[in-house]
Structure formats: structure tokens, C-alpha cells
C-alpha positions in Angstrom: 115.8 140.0 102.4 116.3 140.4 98.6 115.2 138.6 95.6 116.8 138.6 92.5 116.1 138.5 88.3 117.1 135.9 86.3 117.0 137.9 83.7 117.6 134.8 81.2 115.2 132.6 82.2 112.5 135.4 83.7 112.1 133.7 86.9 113.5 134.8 90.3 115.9 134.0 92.7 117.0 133.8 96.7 120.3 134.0 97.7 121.2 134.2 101.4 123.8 132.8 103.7 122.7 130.5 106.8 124.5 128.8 110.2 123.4 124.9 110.4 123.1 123.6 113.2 126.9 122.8 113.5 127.6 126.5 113.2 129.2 126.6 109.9 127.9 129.2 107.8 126.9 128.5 104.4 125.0 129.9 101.5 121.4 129.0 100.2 120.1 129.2 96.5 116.7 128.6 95.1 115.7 129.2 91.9 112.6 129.5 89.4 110.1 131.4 91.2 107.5 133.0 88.8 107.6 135.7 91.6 109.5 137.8 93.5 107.3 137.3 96.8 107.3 133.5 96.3 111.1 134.0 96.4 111.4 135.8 99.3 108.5 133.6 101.3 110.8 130.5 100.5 113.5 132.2 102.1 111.5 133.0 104.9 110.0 130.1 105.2 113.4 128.1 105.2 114.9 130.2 108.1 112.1 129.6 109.9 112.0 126.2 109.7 115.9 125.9 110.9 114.7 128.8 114.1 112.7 126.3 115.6 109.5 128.2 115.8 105.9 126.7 115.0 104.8 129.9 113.0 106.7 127.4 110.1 104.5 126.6 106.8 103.5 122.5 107.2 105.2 121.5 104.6 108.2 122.8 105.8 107.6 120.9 109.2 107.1 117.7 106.9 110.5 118.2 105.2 112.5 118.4 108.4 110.0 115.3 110.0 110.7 113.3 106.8 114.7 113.8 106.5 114.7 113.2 110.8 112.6 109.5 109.8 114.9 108.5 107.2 118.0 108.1 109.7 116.0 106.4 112.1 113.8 103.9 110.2 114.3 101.1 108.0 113.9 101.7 104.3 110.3 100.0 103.5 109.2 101.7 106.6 110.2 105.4 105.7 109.1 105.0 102.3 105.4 103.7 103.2 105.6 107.0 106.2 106.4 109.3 103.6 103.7 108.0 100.8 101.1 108.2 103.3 102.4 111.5 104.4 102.6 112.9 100.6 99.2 111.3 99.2 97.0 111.6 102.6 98.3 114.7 105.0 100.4 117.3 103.3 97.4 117.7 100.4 95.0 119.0 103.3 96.8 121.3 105.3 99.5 122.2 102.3 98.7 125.7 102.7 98.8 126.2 106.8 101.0 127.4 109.3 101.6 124.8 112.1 101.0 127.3 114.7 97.3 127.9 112.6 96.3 123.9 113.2 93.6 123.9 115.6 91.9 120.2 117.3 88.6 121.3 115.5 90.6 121.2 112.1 92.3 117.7 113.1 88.4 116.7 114.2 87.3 117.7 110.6 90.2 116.1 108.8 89.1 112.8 110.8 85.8 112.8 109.9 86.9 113.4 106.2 89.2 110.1 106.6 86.0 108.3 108.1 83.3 109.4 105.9 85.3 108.1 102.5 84.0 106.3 100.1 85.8 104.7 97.1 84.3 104.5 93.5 82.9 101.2 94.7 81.4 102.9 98.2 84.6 100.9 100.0 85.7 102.7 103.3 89.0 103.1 104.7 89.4 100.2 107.2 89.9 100.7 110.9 93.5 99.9 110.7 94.2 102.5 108.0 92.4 105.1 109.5 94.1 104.4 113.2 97.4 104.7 111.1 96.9 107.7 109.4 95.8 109.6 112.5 99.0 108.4 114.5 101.1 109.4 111.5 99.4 112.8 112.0 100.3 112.8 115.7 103.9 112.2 115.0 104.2 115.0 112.8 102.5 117.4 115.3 104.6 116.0 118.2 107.7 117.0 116.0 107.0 120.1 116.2 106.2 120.0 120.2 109.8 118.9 120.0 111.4 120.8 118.2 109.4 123.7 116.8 107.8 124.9 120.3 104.9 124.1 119.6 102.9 124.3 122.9 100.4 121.2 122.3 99.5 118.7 119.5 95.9 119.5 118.5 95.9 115.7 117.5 96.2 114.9 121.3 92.9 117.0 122.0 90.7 115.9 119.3 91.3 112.2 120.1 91.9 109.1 118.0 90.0 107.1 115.5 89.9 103.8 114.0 91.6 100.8 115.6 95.1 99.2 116.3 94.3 96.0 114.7 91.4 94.2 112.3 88.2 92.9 113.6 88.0 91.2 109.9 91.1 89.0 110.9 90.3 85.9 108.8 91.6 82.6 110.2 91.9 79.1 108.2 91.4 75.8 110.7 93.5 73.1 109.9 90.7 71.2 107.8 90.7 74.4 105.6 94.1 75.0 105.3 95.1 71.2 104.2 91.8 71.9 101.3 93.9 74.8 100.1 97.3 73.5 100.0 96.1 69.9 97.9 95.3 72.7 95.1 98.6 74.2 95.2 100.9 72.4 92.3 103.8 74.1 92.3 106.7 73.2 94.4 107.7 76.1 95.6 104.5 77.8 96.5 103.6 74.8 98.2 106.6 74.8 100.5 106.0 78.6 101.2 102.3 78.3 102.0 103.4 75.5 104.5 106.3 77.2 105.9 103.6 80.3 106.5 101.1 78.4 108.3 103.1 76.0 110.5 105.6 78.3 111.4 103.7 81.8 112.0 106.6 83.6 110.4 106.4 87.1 108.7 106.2 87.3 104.6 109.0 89.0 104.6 110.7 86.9 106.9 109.7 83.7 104.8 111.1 85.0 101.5 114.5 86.0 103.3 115.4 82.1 103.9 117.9 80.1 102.6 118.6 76.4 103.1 121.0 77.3 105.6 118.3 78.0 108.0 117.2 74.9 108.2 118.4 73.2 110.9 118.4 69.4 112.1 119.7 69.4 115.3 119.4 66.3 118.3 116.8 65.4 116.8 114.9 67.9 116.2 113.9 70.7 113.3 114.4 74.5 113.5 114.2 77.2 111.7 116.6 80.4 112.2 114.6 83.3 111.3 117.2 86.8 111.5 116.9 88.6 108.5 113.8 89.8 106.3 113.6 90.5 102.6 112.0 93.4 101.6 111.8 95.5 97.6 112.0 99.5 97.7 112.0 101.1 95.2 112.1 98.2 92.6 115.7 97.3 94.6 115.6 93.7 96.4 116.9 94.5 99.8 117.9 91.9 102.5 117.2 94.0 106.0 117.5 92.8 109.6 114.1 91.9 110.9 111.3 93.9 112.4 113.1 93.8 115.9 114.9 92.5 118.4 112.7 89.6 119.5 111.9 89.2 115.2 115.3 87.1 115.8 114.4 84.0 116.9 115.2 79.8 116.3 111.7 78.0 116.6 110.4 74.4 115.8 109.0 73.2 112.7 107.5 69.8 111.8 109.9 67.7 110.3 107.8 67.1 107.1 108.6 70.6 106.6 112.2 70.2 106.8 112.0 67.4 104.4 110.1 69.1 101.6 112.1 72.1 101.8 115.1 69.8 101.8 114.1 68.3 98.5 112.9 71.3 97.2 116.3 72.9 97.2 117.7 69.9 95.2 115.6 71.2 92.5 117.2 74.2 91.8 120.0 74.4 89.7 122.8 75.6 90.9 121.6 76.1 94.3 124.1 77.1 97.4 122.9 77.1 100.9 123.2 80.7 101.1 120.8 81.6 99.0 117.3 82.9 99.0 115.0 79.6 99.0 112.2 81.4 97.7 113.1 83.2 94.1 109.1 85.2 94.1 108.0 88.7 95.6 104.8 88.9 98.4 102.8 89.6 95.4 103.1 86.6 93.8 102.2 84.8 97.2 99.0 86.9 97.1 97.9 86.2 93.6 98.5 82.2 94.4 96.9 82.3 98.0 93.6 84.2 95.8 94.0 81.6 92.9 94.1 78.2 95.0 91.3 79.7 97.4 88.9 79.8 94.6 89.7 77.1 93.2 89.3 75.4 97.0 85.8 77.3 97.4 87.4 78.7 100.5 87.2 82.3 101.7 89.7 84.7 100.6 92.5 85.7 103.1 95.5 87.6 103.2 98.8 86.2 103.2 99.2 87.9 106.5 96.2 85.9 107.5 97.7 82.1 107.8 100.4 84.3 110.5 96.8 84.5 112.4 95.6 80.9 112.1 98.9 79.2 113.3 98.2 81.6 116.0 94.8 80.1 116.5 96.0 76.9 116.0 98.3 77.5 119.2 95.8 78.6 121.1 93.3 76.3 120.5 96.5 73.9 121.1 96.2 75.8 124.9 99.4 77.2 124.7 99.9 81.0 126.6 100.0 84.1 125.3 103.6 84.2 126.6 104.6 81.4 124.5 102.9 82.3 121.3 104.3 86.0 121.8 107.9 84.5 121.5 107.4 82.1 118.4 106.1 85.3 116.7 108.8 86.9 117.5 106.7 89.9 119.1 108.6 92.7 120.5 105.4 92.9 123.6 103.1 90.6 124.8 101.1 93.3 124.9 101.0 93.6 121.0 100.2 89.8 121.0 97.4 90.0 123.4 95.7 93.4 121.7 95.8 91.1 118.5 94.4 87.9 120.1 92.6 88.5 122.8 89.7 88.3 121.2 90.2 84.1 120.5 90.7 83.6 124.4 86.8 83.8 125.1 86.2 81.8 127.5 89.8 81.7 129.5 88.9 82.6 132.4 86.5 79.6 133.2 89.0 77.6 131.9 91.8 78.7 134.3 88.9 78.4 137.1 88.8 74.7 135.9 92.7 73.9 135.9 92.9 75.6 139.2 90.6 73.2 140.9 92.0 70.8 139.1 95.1 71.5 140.3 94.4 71.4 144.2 93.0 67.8 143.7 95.9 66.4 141.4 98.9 68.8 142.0 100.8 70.9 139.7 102.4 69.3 136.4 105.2 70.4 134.5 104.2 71.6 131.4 104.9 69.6 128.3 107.3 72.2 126.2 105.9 74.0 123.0 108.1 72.3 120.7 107.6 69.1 122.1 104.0 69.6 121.4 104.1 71.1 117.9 106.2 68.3 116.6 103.8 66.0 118.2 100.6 67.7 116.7 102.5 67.9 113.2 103.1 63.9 113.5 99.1 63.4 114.4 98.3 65.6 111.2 100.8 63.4 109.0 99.6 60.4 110.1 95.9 61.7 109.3 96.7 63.7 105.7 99.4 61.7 104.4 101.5 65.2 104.2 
């Protein structure tokens, strides 16, 4: 396993040939190692990492996870895997063999992550630390996979933080309709109402176009199947989050009206294109702005996704129900996110089942039926 002089430049060189994995042999070249052993240890390290063995260095193991993501995940996904990858993992064990990464490392690496502070004594939040330990997993069962690795040491030393907020902030109507009388300009108005009364994703809002707005037997829907996402400072219209992301679901008609004459504003305007012309952070600078200026809490634009949740629930709709209008791929992942709003459900289905064995069983007045009915009550009481 030579290394060669660059003579030249006064660095050094590997040269080697290699089969990939479709048996074709071809031939390898790195340059502009200060060293000759740095030279040969890439090429050792690189022919290690195509063996399959877990005696590979980790960053090789994160090279092969990261080009094995990209083909299998959308783009603002894979780029938000490998920035927490490259700022928060590969820094700390950088200099390791995967083989050499033991559960009482990934125990101390954890408590690193949970003992953080920030200049202004901020820790990481639940969420963030429950993501960057699964992101560790992943990478560790890659090389179970593939690498023979005999266990993940994440596996042993457990998890920590949580799959989802307990700080999930939720505006009521009466605080959402003090918000929205601050906010002036048409179009942020219409997307603030469009978030709240319909539940949908950010990115799923700023995808839309005035063809998805649709008046049908009188009725009003709204087609949500795509999402619109910015990588890389490239505007990218993506298919949503999953399968069940694609969805037709109700809206009030006032909302169908306003965005109706909103889109008569624009100039130029064809049905096919995006409604909303700003990027999620102008949504978040507005949503801070007008909240001040309401003297209501702070929330995240994520956040009004949560309330019309609430709002459903208080509304007693099911979790089955409310799973499908968010366009949830699980109930499950609805019910780990709003379980915590169904308090006192139990005595309440105690209630409706005595109730029904004196009056009989009901059919159910549809969701849609009742949103459009509980968006004409709020019209008639706010005017909107």
C-alpha cells in the first residue's frame, strides 16, 4: 500500500485500484496529504469502509450513511439530517473507530447534550435532544446493517428527551380573532386564517394556488398535495410529508371568499400559481410582530396547527377524525401529540355511554358539517 511525492506541490498521494459494489474495477486518487501515513490511512480507511467491517473510522461510516440518506429522503430533510450530523455528532467522536464506541461513551455524549447551556443559560429542548439521540441511533444501526456491527451502543444506553413539546402553546378562539384584527396586510391575514382554520402544515400553506380552492355542492375545500419548501436558497415545490399529507378537507366559506378576492389583487395572477409570494420566515416575524402588538403570548407558527387541533377537540370530535384532517400518517402520532388535551375522556365516554342506553345510538353529525356550522356561529359573532 504505497504513497506517493508530489514532488511539485510537496504533499502526498494514494493511488490504488478498487471493485464497487457492481464489480467493476476502478481506480482511486487522493491528493494533498501533508503526510505520507495520512495518505496511506485514507486509503485504508476507504477500503475499509467499502469491506463492510465496523473497525471503519466514523467519519467514514457517516459518509456512506449520508450518501445512503440522500436517495431515500426528501431534500429539506437530508439537508437538516446532515447539518445536525456535521455541527452536533461527527465533532465528538471525529476521531473513533465505530467498533471503539461503547454505551458508556453514548451515556456521556447524552449527558453532554442535556447539561448545555447557551450564552443566555438556554437548554436544548426535549424535542431537540430526543432528535439528536435518534439521529445517533440511525447512524449506529447503519453500521449493524451494513458494517457488522454486532450491537448499537445507542440501544443500551437508552434514550433522552421527548418525541414531542410539553411547551406546545395553543391560541383559543377569543385569542386568535385579538391577533388577526392587528394583522393589516392582506395577504398575511389570509395565511394566518388559512393556518388556524384549516390545521394545515407551513409548508403546505405556502405551496397553494387558487386552484385549490374549491366550491363544490355547496360546499368549500381545500386540496392540499404538494408542499413548498427552500434548500439551499432554491425554492422547491416537493410532494407532501406523506401519503395521508394528501388530503381535500373543509374550510369556512369566509375563507374561500377572502382568498378569492385576495387573488384578484395580484397582478397578473393565474390559478396555477403560488397564492402566497413570502417564505416561513416572514410568517414568523409577522405572527411575533402582531402578538405584541395584541399583548398575546408568543407562539410558533407551527403552533396555530395545535390550536385548530384544540379547537377540534374541544369541538368533541375523535382522534380518528382530527388524525385525517391533519393529514397524519398514524393516529398514533396524533394521539402521542394530543393526548394530553383529552383529560378528562374517559368520564366523558362513561357519560355518553349511559346516555346512550336511555336514548339510543345517533348518527354522528359529519366533521365538515360541523366546521362549516361553527365557522358560520363565529361569523355571525366577529363580523369576519
Amino acid at each position: 500500500m504505497p504513497a506517493y511525492k508530489d514532488e511539485k506541490r510537496k504533499t502526498w498521494y494514494c493511488s490504488f485500484y478498487f471493485t464497487d459494489w457492481t464489480g467493476v474495477r476502478k481506480k482511486k486518487k487522493k491528493s494533498g496529504f501533508k503526510r505520507e501515513k495520512d495518505a496511506k490511512q485514507w486509503e485504508t480507511d476507504f477500503l475499509k469502509s467499502l469491506g463492510g467491517k465496523s473497525d471503519i473510522p466514523f467519519p467514514a461510516l457517516v459518509e456512506n450513511y449520508e450518501k445512503f440518506s440522500k436517495t431515500r429522503l426528501k431534500p429539506t430533510t437530508y439537508e437538516g439530517k446532515v447539518w445536525t450530523i456535521d455541527s452536533k455528532i461527527l465533532p465528538i467522536f471525529k476521531n473513533m473507530r465505530v467498533c471503539d464506541i461503547t454505551p458508556l461513551m453514548i451515556q456521556k455524549w447524552q449527558d453532554s447534550l442535556i447539561d448545555y447551556r447557551d450564552e443566555k443559560g438556554k437548554a436544548y429542548s426535549q424535542t431537540y435532544l430526543k432528535t439528536l439521540n435518534n439521529q445517533m441511533s440511525a447512524i449506529m444501526n447503519h453500521a449493524v446493517r451494513f458494517y457488522g456491527l454486532a450491537t448499537n451502543p445507542c440501544s443500551v444506553s437508552g434514550s433522552i428527551g421527548k418525541s414531542h413539546a410539553n411547551d406546545m402553546k395553543i391560541w383559543t378562539l377569543d385569542d386568535f380573532e385579538q391577533f388577526i384584527g392587528y394583522v393589516q396586510e392582506p395577504g398575511d391575514h389570509l395565511a394566518f386564517n388559512v393556518l388556524f382554520w384549516s390545521g394545515i402544515r407551513e409548508g403546505e400553506l405556502l405551496a397553494l394556488t387558487w386552484d385549490d380552492f374549491i366550491q363544490k355542492d355547496g360546499a368549500y375545500w381545500l386540496n392540499i398535495n404538494k408542499n413548498y419548501a427552500v434548500v439551499k436558497g432554491q425554492e422547491l415545490i416537493l410532494t407532501p410529508k406523506n401519503e395521508s399529507s394528501i388530503r381535500v378537507i373543509v374550510i369556512p366559506k369566509f375563507i374561500f371568499d377572502e382568498a378569492d378576492s385576495y387573488r384578484k389583487m395580484l397582478y397578473g395572477y393565474k390559478g396555477t400559481d403560488r397564492l402566497f409570494y413570502f417564505r416561513k420566515s416572514h410568517l414568523l416575524y409577522q405572527v411575533k410582530k402582531e402578538a405584541s402588538a395584541a399583548d398575546l403570548e408568543h407562539i410558533r407558527i407551527h403552533d396555530l396547527r395545535h390550536s385548530h387541533a384544540s379547537m377540534l377537540i374541544e369541538m368533541g370530535y375523535n382522534i380518528l377524525v382530527i388524525s385525517k384532517r391533519l393529514g397524519h400518517d398514524r393516529v398514533q402520532t396524533t394521539w402521542d401529540t394530543y393526548a394530553h388535551l383529552y383529560p378528562d375522556k374517559e368520564s366523558i365516554l362513561g357519560s355518553r355511554l349511559d346516555q346512550a342506553k336511555v336514548e339510543g345510538i345517533t348518527t354522528n353529525v359529519p366533521m365538515e358539517e360541523a366546521v362549516q356550522k361553527f365557522a358560520l356561529q363565529v361569523q355571525a359573532q366577529y363580523g369576519v
